[in-house]
N, C-alpha and C positions, 0 to 999 in steps of 0.2 A: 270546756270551752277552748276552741282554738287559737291561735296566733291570730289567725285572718277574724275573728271576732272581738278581740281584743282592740287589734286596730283599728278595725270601723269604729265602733263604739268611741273609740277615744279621736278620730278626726270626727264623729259626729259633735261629741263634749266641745272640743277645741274649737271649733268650727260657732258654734252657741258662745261661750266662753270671751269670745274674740268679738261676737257681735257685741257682746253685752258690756264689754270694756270699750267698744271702738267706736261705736254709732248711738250714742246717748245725747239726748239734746243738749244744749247748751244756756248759758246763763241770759243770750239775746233771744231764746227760744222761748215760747209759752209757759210757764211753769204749773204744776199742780193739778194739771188734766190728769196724769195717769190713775190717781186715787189710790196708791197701792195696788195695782194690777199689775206691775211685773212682778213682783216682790209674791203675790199670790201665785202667779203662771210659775214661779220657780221651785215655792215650797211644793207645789203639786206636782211639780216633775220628779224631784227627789222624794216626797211620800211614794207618788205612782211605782216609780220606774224600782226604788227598793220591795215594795210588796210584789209587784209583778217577778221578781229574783225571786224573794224566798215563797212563791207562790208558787213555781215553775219547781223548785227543789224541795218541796214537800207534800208535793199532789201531782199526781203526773195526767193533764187532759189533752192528750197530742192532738195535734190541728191534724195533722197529716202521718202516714207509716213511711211517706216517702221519703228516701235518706237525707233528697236536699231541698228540704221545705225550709232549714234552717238559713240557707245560702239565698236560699227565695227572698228571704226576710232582709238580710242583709242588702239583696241588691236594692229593693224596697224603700230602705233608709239611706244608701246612696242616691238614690235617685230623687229622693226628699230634700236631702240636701243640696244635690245641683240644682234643682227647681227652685227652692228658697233662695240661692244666691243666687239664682239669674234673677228673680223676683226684685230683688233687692236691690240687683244694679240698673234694673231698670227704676224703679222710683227715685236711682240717685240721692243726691244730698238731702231728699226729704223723709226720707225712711231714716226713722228712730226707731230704738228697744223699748224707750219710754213713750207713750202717747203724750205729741205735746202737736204746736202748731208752729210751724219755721217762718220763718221774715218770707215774705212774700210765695208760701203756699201755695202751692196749687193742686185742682183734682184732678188726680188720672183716672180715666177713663176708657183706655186703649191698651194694647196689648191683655197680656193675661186679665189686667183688671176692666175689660173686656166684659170676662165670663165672672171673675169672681171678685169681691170686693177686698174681701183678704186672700187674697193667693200666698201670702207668706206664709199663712195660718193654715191655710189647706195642704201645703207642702212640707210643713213641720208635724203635719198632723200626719200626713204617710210616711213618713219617718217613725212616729209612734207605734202606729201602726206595722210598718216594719221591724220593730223592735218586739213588739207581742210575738209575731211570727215567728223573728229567730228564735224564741223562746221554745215554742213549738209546743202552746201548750192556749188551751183556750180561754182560761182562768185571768190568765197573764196579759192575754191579748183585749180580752175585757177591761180588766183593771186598768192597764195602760191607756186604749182608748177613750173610756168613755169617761177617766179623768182629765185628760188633756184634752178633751171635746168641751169637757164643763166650764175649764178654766179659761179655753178660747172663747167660748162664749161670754161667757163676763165680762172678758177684757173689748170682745167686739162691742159688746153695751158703751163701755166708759168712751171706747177709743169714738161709735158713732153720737155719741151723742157731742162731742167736741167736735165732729167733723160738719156736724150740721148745725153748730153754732156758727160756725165758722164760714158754710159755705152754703147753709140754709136753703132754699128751696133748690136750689142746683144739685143738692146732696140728695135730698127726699125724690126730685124725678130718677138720680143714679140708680136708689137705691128699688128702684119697681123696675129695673130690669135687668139686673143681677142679682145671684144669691149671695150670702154672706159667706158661706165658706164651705159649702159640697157642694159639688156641679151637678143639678137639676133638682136638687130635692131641698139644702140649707142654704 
């Protein structure tokens, strides 16, 4: 593994690290909605992302012969990451790590969350997805995926079902005309 892999990977950590220190609700915020769902989204990353390594370095199932599928990957997960923080500044002050409910809340519905309900999720999710890639192995790219696919999804359970305590019938017509978190199909 390169320099230039090294790096990514660790402004990708940093980047997660920093949300997860920076943007947590607060004690005037809703308490007790997340159920244990960040705490699950985390051990699943560190299970995933360690098997998808020694998976890649003990089975070799190349995605690609092309030299720079791995760079593919890479750009992949930066681009997950820009998309996540644009995500995020646009929700502003009401974007938490924790699923909770802020002092006077409200639902977006414009921009990204337009098309997707969780755009965060979908964006962190091509980042995963980017990270199978560089791996350059198909095994890898599995195991990464469709753990971090399972773990969004549980957390989209906890996160909608507070959102539509919350903002109840207004939540339930959002939710009939956007997908939760892949564009046209979830």
């Amino acid at each position: 593994m390169g320099l230039i892999f090294i790096i990514m990977y660790a402004i990708w950590l940093t980047s997660e690290v920093l949300l997860n220190r920076l943007v947590r609700s607060k004690k005037t915020d809703q308490q007790g909605a997340d159920k244990g769902s960040l705490t699950f989204i985390w051990l699943t990353i560190a299970v995933s992302v360690t098997a998808a390594v020694f998976v890649a370095a003990w089975h070799y199932i190349p995605i690609s012969s092309h030299p720079n599928i791995a760079y593919i990957g890479l750009a992949i997960i930066g681009a997950g990451i820009v998309l996540r923080l644009a995500v995020i500044a646009t929700l502003g002050r009401f974007f938490t790590v924790d699923v909770t409910i802020r002092q006077g809340h409200q639902l977006k519905k414009n921009g990204f969350y337009k098309y997707l309900r969780h755009p965060s999720y979908f964006a962190s999710l091509l980042s995963f997805v980017g990270f199978g890639i560089s791996l350059n192995n198909w095994a890898s790219l599995a195991i990464v995926t469709i753990s971090i696919l399972v773990a969004f999804i549980k957390r989209i359970q906890v996160e909608e079902k507070t959102l539509i305590e919350q903002f109840g019938e207004e939540y339930l017509q959002y939710k009939k005309t956007t997908r939760a978190l892949i564009p046209f199909i979830y």
